[in-house]
VOPA-401666 format. One record per residue (C-alpha): x negated, y negated, z; residue in one letter. Coordinates in steps of 0.2 Angstrom, whole numbers. Example, Ala and Ser with C-alpha at 12.3 -4.5 7.8 and 13.67 -1.06 7.14 Angstrom:
VOPA-401666
<pt x="-62" y="22" z="39" sekol="a"/>
<pt x="-68" y="5" z="36" sekol="s"/>
This chain:
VOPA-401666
<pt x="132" y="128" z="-1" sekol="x"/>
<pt x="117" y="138" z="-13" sekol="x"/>
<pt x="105" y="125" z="-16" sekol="x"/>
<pt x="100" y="119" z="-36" sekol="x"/>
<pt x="87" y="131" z="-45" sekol="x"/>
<pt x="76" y="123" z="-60" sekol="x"/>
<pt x="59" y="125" z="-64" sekol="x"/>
<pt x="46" y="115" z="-55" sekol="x"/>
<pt x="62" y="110" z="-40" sekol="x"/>
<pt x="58" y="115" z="-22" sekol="x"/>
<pt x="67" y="110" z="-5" sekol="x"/>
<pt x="60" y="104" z="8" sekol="x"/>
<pt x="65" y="104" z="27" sekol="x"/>
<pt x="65" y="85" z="34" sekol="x"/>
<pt x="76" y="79" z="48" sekol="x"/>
<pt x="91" y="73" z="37" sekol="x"/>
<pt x="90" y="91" z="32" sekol="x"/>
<pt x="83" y="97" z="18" sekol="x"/>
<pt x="77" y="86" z="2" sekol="x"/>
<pt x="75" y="93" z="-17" sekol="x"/>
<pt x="55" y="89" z="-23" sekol="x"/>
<pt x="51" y="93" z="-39" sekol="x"/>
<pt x="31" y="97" z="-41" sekol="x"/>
<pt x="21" y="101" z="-55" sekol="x"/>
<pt x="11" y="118" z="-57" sekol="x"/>
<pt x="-5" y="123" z="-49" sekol="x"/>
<pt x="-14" y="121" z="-67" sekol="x"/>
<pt x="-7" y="106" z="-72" sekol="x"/>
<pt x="-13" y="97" z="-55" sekol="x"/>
<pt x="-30" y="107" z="-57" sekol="x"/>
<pt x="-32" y="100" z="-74" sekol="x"/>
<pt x="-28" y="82" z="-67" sekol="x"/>
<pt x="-10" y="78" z="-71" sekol="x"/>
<pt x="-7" y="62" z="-64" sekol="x"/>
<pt x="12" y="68" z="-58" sekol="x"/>
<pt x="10" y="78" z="-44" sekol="x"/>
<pt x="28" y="77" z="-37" sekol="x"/>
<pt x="42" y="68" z="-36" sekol="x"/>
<pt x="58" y="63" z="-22" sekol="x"/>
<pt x="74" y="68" z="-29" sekol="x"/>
<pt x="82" y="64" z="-14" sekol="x"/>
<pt x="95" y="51" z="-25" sekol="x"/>
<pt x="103" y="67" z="-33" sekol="x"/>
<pt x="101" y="81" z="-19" sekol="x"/>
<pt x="121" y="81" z="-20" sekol="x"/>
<pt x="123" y="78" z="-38" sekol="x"/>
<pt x="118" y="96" z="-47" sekol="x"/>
<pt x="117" y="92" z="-66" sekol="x"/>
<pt x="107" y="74" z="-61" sekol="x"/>
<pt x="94" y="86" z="-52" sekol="x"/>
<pt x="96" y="100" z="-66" sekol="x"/>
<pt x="91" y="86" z="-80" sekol="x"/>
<pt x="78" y="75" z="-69" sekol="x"/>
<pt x="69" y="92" z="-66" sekol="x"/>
<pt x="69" y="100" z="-84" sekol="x"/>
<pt x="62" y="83" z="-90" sekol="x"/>
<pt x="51" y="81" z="-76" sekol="x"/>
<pt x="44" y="99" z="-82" sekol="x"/>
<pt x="45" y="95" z="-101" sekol="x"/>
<pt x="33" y="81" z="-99" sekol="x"/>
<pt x="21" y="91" z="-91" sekol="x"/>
<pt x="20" y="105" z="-101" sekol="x"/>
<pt x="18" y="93" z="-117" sekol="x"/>
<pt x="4" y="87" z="-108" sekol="x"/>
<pt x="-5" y="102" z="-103" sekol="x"/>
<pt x="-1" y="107" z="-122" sekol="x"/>
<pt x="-11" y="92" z="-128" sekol="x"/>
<pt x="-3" y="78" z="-134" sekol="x"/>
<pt x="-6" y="68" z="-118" sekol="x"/>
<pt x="-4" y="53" z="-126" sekol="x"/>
<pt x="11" y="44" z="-133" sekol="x"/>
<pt x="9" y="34" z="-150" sekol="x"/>
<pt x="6" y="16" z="-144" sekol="x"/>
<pt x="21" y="9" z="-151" sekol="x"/>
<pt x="36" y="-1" z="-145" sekol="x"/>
<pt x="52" y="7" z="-153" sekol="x"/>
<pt x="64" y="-8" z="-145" sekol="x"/>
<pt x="65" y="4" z="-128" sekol="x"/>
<pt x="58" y="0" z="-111" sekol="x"/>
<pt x="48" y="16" z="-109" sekol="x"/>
<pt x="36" y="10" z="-126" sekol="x"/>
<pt x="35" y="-6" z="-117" sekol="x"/>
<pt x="29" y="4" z="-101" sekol="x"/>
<pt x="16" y="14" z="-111" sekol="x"/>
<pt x="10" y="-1" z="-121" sekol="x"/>
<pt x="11" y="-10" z="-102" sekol="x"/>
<pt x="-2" y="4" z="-95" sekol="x"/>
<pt x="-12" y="11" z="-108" sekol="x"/>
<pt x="-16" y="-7" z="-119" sekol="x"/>
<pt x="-35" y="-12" z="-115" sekol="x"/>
<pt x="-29" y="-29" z="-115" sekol="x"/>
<pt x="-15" y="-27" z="-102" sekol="x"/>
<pt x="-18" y="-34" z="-85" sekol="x"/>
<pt x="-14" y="-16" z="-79" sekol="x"/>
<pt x="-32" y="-12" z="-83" sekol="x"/>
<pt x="-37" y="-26" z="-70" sekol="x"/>
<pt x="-27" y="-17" z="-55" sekol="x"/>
<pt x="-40" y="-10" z="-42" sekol="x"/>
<pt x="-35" y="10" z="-38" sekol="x"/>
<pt x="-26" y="4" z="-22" sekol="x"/>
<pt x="-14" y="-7" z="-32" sekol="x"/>
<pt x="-13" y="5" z="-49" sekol="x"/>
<pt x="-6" y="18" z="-38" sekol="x"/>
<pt x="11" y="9" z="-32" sekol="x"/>
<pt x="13" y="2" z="-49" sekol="x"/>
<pt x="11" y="21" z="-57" sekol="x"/>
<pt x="22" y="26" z="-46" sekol="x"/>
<pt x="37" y="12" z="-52" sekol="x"/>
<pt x="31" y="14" z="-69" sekol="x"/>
<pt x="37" y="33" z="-69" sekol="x"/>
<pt x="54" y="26" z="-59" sekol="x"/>
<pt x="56" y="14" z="-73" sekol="x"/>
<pt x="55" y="28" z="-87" sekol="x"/>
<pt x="67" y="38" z="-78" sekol="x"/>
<pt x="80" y="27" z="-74" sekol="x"/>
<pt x="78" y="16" z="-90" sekol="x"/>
<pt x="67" y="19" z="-100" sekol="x"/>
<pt x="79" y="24" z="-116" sekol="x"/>
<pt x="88" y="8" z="-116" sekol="x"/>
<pt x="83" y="-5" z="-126" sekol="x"/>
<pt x="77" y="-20" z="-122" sekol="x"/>
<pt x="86" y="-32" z="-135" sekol="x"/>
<pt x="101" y="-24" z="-128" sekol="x"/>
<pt x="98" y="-31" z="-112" sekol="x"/>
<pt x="103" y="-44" z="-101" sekol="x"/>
<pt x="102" y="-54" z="-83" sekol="x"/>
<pt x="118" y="-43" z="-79" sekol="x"/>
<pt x="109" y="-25" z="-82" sekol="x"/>
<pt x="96" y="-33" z="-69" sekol="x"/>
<pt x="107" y="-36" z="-56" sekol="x"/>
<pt x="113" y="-20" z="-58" sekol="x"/>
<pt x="99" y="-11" z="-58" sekol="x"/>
<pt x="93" y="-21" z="-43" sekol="x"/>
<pt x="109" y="-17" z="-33" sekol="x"/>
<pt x="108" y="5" z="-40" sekol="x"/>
<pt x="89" y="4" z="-32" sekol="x"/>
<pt x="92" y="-5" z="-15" sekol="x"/>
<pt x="106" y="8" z="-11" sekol="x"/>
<pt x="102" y="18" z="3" sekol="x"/>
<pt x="99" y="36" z="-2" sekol="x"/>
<pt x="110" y="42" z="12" sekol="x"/>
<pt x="127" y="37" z="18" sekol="x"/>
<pt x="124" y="23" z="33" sekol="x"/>
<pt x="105" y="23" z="28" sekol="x"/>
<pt x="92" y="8" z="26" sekol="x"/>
<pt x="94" y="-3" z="12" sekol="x"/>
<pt x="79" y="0" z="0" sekol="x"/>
<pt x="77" y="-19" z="-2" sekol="x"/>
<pt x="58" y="-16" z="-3" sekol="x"/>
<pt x="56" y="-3" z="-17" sekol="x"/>
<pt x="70" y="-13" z="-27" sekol="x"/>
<pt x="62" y="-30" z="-25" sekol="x"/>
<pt x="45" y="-20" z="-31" sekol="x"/>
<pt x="52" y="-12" z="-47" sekol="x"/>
<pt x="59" y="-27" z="-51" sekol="x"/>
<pt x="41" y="-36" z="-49" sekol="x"/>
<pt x="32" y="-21" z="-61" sekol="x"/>
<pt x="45" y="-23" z="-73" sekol="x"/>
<pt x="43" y="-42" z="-76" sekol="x"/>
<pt x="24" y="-37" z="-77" sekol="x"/>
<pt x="25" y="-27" z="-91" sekol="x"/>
<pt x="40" y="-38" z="-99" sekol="x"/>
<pt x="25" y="-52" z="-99" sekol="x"/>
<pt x="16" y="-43" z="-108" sekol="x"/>
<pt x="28" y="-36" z="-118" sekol="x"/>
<pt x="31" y="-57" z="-124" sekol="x"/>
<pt x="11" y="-59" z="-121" sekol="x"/>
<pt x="11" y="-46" z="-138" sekol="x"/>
<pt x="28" y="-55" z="-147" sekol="x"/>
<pt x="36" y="-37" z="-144" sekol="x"/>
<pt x="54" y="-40" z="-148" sekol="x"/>
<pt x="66" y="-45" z="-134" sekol="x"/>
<pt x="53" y="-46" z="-122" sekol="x"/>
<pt x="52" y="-64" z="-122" sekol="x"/>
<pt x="71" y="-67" z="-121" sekol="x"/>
<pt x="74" y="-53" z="-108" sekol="x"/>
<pt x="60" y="-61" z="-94" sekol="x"/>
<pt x="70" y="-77" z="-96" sekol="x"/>
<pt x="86" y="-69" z="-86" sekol="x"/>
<pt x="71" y="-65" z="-74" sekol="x"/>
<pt x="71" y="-85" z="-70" sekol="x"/>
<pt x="87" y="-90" z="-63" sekol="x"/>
<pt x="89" y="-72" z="-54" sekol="x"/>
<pt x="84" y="-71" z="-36" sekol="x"/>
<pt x="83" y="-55" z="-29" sekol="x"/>
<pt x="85" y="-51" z="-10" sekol="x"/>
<pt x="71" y="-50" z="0" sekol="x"/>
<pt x="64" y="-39" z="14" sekol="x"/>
<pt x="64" y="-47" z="30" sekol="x"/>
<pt x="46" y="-50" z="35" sekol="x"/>
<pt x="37" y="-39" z="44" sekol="x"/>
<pt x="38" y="-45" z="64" sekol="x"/>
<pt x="28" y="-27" z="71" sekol="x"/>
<pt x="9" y="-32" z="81" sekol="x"/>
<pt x="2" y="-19" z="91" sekol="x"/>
<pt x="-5" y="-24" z="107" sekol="x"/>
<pt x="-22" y="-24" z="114" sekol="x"/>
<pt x="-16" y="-10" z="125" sekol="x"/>
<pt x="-8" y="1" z="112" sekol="x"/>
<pt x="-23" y="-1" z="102" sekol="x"/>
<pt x="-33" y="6" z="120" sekol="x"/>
<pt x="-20" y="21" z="121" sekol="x"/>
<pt x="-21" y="25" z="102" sekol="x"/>
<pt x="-41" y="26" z="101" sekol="x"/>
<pt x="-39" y="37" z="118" sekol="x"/>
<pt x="-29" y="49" z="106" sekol="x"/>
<pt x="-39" y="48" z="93" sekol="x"/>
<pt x="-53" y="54" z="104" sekol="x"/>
<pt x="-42" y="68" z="112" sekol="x"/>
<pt x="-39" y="77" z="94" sekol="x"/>
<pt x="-59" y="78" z="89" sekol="x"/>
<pt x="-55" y="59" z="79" sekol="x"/>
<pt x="-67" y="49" z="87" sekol="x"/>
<pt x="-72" y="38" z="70" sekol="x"/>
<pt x="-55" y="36" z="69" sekol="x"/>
<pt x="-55" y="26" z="86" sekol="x"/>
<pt x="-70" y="16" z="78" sekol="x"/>
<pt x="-57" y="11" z="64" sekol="x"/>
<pt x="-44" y="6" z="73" sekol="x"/>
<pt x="-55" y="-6" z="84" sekol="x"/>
<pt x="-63" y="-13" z="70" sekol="x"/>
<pt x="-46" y="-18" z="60" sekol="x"/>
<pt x="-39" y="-25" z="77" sekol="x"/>
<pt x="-53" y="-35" z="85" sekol="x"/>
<pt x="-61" y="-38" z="68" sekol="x"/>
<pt x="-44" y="-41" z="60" sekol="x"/>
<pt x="-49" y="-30" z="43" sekol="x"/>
<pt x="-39" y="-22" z="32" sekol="x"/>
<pt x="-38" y="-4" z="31" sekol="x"/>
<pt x="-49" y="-1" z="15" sekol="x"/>
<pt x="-63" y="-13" z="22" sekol="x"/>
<pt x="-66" y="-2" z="36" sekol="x"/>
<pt x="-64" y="16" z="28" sekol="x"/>
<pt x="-66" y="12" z="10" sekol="x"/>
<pt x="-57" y="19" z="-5" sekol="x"/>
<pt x="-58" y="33" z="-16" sekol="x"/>
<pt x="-58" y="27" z="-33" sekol="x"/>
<pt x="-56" y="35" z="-52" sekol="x"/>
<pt x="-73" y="40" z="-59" sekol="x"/>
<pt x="-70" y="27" z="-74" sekol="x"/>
<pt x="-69" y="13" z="-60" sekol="x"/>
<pt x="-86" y="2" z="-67" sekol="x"/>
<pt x="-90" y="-2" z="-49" sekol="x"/>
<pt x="-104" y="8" z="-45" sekol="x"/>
<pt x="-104" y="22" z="-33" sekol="x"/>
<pt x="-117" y="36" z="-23" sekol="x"/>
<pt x="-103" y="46" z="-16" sekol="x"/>
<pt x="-93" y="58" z="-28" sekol="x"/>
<pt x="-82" y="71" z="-25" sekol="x"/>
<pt x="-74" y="80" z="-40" sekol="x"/>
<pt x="-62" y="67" z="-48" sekol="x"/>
<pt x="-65" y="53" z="-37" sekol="x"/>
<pt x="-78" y="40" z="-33" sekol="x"/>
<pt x="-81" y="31" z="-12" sekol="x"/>
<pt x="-85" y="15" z="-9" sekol="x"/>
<pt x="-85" y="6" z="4" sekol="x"/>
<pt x="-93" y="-1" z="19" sekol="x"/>
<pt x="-107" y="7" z="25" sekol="x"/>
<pt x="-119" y="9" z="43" sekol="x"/>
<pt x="-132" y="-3" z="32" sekol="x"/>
<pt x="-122" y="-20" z="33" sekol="x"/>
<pt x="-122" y="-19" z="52" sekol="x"/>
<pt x="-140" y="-27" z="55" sekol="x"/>
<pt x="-152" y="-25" z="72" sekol="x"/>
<pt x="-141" y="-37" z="80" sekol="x"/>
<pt x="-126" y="-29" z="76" sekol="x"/>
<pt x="-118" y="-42" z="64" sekol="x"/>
<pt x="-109" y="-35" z="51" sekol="x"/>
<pt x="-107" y="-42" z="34" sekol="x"/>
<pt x="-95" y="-37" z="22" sekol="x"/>
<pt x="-85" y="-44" z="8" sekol="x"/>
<pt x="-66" y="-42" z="10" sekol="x"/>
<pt x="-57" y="-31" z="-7" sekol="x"/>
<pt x="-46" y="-45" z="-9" sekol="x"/>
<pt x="-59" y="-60" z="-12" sekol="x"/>
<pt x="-73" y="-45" z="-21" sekol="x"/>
<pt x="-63" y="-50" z="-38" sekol="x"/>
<pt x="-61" y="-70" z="-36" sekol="x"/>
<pt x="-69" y="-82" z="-24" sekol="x"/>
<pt x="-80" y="-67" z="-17" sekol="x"/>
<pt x="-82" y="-76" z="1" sekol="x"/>
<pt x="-92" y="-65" z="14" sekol="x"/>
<pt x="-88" y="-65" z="32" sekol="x"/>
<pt x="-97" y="-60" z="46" sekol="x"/>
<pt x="-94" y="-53" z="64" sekol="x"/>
<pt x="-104" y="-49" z="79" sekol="x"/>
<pt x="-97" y="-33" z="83" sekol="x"/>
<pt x="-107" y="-38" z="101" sekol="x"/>
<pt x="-91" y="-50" z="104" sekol="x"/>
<pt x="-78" y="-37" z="101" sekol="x"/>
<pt x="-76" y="-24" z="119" sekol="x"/>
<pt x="-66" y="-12" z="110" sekol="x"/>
<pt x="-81" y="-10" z="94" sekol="x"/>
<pt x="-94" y="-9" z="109" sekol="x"/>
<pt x="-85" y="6" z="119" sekol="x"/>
<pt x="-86" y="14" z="101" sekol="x"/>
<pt x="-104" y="10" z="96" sekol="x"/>
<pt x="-109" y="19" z="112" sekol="x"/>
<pt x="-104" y="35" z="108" sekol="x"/>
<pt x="-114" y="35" z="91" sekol="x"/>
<pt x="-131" y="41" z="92" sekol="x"/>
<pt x="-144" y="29" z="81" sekol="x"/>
<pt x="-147" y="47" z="70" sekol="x"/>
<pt x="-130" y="44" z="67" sekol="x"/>
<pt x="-129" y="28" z="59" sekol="x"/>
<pt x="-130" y="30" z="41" sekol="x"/>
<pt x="-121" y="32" z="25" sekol="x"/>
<pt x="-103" y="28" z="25" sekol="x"/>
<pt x="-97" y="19" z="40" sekol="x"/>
<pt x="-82" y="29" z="43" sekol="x"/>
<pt x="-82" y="48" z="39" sekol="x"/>
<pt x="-68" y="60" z="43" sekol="x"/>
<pt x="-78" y="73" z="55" sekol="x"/>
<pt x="-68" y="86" z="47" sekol="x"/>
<pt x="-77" y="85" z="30" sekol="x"/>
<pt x="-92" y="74" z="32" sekol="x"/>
<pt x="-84" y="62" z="20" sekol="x"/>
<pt x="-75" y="47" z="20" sekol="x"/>
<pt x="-54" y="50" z="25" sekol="x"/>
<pt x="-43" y="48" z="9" sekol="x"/>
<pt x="-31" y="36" z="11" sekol="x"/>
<pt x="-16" y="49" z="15" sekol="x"/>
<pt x="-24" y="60" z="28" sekol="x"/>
<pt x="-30" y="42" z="37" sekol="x"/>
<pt x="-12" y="37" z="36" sekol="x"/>
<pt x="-8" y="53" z="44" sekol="x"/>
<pt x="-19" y="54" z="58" sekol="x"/>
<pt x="-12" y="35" z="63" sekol="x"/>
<pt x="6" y="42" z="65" sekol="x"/>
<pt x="-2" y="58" z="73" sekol="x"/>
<pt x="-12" y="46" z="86" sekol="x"/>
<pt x="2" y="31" z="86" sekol="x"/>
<pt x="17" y="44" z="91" sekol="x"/>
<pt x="6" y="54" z="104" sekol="x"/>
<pt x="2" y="37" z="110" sekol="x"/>
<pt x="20" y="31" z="112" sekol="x"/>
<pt x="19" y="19" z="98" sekol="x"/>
<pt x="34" y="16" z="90" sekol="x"/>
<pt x="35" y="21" z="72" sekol="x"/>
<pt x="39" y="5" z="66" sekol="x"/>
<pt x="22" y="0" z="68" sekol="x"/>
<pt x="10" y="7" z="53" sekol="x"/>
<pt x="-7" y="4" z="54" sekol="x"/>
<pt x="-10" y="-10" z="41" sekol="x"/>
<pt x="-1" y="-20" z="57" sekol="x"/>
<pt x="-16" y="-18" z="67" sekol="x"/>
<pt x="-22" y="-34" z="57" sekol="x"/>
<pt x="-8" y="-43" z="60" sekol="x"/>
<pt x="-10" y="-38" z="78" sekol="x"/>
<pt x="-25" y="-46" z="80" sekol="x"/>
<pt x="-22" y="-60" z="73" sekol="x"/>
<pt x="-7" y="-63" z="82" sekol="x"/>
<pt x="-16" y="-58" z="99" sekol="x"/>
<pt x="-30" y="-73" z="93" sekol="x"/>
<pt x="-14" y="-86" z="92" sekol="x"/>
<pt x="-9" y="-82" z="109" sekol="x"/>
<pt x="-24" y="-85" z="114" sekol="x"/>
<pt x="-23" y="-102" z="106" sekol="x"/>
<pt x="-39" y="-99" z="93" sekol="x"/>
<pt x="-40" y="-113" z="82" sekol="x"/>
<pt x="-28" y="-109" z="66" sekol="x"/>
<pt x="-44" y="-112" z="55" sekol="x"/>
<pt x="-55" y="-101" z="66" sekol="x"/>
<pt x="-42" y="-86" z="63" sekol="x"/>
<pt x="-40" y="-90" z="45" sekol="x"/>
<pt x="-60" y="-91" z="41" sekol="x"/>
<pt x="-62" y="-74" z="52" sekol="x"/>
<pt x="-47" y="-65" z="43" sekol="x"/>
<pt x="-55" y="-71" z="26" sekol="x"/>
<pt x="-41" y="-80" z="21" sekol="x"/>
<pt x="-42" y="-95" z="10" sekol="x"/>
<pt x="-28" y="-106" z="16" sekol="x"/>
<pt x="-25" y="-107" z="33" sekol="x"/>
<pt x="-6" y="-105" z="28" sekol="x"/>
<pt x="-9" y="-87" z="26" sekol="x"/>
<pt x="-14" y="-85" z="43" sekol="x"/>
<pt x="1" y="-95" z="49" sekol="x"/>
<pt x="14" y="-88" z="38" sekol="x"/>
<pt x="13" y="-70" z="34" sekol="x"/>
<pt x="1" y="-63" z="48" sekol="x"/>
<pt x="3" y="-72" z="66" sekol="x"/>
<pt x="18" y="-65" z="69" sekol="x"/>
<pt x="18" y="-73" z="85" sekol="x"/>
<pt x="36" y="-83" z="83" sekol="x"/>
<pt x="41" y="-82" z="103" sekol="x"/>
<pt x="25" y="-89" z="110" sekol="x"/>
<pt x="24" y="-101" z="95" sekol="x"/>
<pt x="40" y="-107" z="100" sekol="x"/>
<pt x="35" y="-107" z="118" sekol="x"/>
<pt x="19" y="-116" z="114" sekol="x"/>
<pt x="30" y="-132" z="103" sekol="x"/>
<pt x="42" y="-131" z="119" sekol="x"/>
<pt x="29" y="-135" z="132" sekol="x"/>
<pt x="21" y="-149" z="122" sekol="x"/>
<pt x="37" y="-157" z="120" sekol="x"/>
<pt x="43" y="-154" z="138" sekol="x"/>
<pt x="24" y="-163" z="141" sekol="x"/>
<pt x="25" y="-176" z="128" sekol="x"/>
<pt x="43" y="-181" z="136" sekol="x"/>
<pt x="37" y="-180" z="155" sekol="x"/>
<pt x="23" y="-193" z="150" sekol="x"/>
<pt x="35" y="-206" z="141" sekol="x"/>
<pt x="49" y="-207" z="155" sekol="x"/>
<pt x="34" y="-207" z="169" sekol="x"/>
């Protein structure tokens, strides 16, 4: 069958066959449109669909690169005015999202305009939720997952920006967040993945086989460590961000941790991204006390030690998010990783691996940086078969000792 044309739509070749991507023009991504491209996989079999999600897809961009980058800021009763007032009000808790978070809820912003952002919002009710909410969890393909995940996150960015919306007395906001309240959406089922000490062994090997061998030094920092991604290689930020920065590199800012909060003794200090904006609380490891860390540290000369703590060999600065992402599944699959496991669950595998090793709950809790102990318990030691080994065995133990 002769595949769709429009401006802007290209196909690409994927192993479900092949999936319609619109993208926006060399020039406009040069001159930092924020769009770069978008899935049309929903309408790959629906023609007039691509046709008109295309053409506005291209019509919004050329209106930008002509100028008028900028909608008025005024609600006109639709959702797509509350979106823009949402994002672009200085007051909106948008402005408070770090670049890590911004970009997800950029990303559903722009899905919410498409989808329904010409309806209004009076005009709305608890019924056009749960529809929306059933449309957006629909696999994309006959016999496909469930997008339970991405509907559960629109869902979350809309009442955000509904809040706001009733925050400002913007008609119907107020009235529209209330069918939010007695509306309980699915939800994913928790992620159960963990690596194993012995897949995080394999990977690392990898990552040294393919000229990666910082890459290594990540991964054995955010399993024995138990740190998240971004607290080992840092993030790229927006110039605008007010925190300050020494690393630029055309539109985007670095920071990060760097070779100076690891001291003489090796203990490294470093305040985690998610407590840097609240309680700040610092933790500390002796990277000494961690086998995997030291089998790293060993293979970087003194000389070496300086500036950012991890830096993509490649380009002698810090990896982006994507291509680090990329490299894992390169690593992971070469490894014989399943894919299920991403590498944000090298946390959880490390905290998991501490629970089997019967660590003191508020041990693993202070040394992940969580708050509440229950944090630990409840969303990163996914350790539920030894867990329920471990309540077995005390019982057993508890009844051996009273018929004795």
């Amino acid at each position: 069958m002769e595949e769709a044309q429009a401006p802007g739509l290209r196909w690409r070749v994927t192993r479900n066959g092949r999936t319609p991507i619109w993208r926006a023009s060399k020039p406009a991504i040069k001159a930092g449109y924020p769009v770069k491209s978008v899935n049309l996989a929903p309408f790959a079999d629906n023609d007039r669909m691509l046709l008109q999600r295309c053409e506005r897809l291209q019509a919004e961009m050329l209106d930008w690169m002509g100028g008028r980058r900028e909608r008025p800021m005024t609600f006109d009763g639709t959702f797509a005015s509350l979106i823009s007032i949402y994002q672009r009000d200085p007051e909106s808790p948008y402005r408070n999202l770090k670049p890590s978070s911004r970009h997800p809820y950029d990303i559903y912003c722009r899905m919410l305009t498409m989808e329904i952002g010409a309806r209004r919002v009076d005009a709305c009710d608890g019924r056009d939720a749960r529809r929306w909410f059933k449309a957006w969890s629909d696999p994309i393909e006959p016999g496909g997952r469930p997008r339970i995940a991405a509907a559960r996150m629109a869902m979350i960015v809309l009442k955000t920006a509904l809040s706001f919306g009733k925050a400002c007395r913007l008609p119907g906001c107020a009235e529209f967040k209330t069918t939010f309240e007695d509306i309980r959406f699915k939800a994913p089922a928790p992620r159960q993945e963990a690596p194993t000490a012995a897949e995080i062994v394999r990977v690392r090997a990898v990552a040294h086989e393919i000229g990666h061998p910082v890459a290594a030094l990540a991964y054995a920092l955010q399993f024995e460590a138990t740190l998240r991604q971004w607290d080992v290689i840092g993030e790229w930020i927006p110039l605008d961000d007010p925190r300050p920065s020494a690393l630029i590199d055309g539109r985007r800012k670095w920071i990060g941790p760097t070779w100076s909060q690891i001291d003489e003794n090796l203990i490294l200090r470093i305040t985690p991204g998610k407590t840097e904006g609240s309680s700040q609380a610092r933790v500390l490891f002796d990277l000494r006390s961690y086998s995997m860390v030291v089998e790293e540290l060993a293979g970087i000369a003194p000389e070496a030690r300086r500036g950012p703590l991890i830096v993509n060999p490649r380009t002698g600065l810090p990896y982006r998010q994507e291509y680090f992402r990329d490299l894992w599944r390169r690593c992971a699959t070469q490894a014989g990783i399943s894919r299920a496991i991403w590498n944000r669950d090298l946390r959880a595998g490390g905290i998991t691996e501490a629970r089997q090793a019967a660590a003191p709950t508020d041990d693993v809790a202070r040394t992940a940086g969580h708050s509440s102990k229950r944090t630990t318990s409840r969303v990163y030691d996914r350790d539920t078969l030894e867990a329920a080994r471990r309540v077995a065995k005390a019982r057993a133990t508890y009844r051996g000792r009273n018929e004795a």
